[in-house]
C-alpha positions as CSV (number, residue, x, y, z in Angstrom):
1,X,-7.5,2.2,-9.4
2,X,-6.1,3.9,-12.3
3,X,-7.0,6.9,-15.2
4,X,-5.8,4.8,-18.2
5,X,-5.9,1.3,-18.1
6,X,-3.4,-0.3,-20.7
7,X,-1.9,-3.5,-21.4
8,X,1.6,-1.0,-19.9
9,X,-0.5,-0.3,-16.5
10,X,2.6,-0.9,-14.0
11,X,0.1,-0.5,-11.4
12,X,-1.4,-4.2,-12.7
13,X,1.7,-5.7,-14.0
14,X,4.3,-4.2,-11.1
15,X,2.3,-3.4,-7.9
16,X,0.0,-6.2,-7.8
17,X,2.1,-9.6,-8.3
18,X,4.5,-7.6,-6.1
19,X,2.0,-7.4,-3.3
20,X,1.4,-11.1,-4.0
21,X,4.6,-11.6,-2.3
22,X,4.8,-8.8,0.7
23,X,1.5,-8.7,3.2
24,X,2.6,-5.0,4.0
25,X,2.1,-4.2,0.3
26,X,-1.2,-6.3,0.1
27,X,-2.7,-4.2,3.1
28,X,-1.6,-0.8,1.9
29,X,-3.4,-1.7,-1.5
30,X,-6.9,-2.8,0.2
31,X,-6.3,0.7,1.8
32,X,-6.3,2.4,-1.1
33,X,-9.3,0.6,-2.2
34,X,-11.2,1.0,0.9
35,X,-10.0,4.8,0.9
36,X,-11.3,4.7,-2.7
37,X,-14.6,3.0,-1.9
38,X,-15.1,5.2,1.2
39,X,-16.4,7.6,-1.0
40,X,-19.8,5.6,-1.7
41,X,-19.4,4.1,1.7
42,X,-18.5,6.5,4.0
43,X,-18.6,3.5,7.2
44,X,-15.2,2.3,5.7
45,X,-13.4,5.5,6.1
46,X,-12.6,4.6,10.0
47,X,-11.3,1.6,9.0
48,X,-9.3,2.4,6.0
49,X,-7.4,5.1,8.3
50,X,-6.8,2.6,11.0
51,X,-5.5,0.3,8.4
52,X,-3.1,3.4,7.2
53,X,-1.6,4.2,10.5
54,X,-0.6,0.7,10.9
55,X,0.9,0.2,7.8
56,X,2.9,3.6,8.8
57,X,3.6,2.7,12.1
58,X,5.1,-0.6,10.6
59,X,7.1,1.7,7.9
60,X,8.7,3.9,11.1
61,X,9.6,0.7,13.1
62,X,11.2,-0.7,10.0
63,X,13.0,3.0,9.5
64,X,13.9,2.9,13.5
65,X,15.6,-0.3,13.5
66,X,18.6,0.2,10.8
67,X,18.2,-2.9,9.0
68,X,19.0,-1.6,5.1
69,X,17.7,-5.2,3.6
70,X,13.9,-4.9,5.3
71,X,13.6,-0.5,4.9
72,X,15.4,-0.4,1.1
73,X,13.3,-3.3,-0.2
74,X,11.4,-3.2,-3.5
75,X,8.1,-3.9,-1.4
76,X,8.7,-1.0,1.3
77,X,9.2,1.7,-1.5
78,X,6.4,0.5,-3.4
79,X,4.0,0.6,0.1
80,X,5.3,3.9,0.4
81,X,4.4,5.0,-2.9
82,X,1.0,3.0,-3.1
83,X,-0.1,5.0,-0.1
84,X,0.8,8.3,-1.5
């Protein structure tokens, strides 16, 4: 999932345990992957969009409802930024 893999990959030592603890963070990783894989098997492209537009659906709801402690969360930016 990365270009250089280092014992310093904060995608392995930051992302992952993170997405250990948060299920929105867990999907939006397998969406990457499934985005990634896609390429080789295009039939998971449907999916892996579908899977992306809930996770953003769930990221406006969060926005819409003005709770600061569920959007400014450690786990929300880092969805956000996984899905980049």
């Amino acid at each position: 999932m990365v270009v250089i893999d280092s014992p310093g990959n904060g995608y392995r030592k930051i992302l992952l345990p993170l997405a250990w603890e948060s299920d929105m963070l867990q999907e939006a990783v397998a969406v990457v992957a499934a985005f990634h894989l896609s390429d080789k098997h295009p039939e998971m492209r449907m999916e892996a969009e579908a899977r992306q537009h809930r996770i953003l659906t769930q990221l406006r709801q969060l926005s819409s409802a003005l709770e600061p402690n569920n959007l400014f969360n450690m786990s929300t930016w880092a969805t956000i930024l996984v899905l980049l």
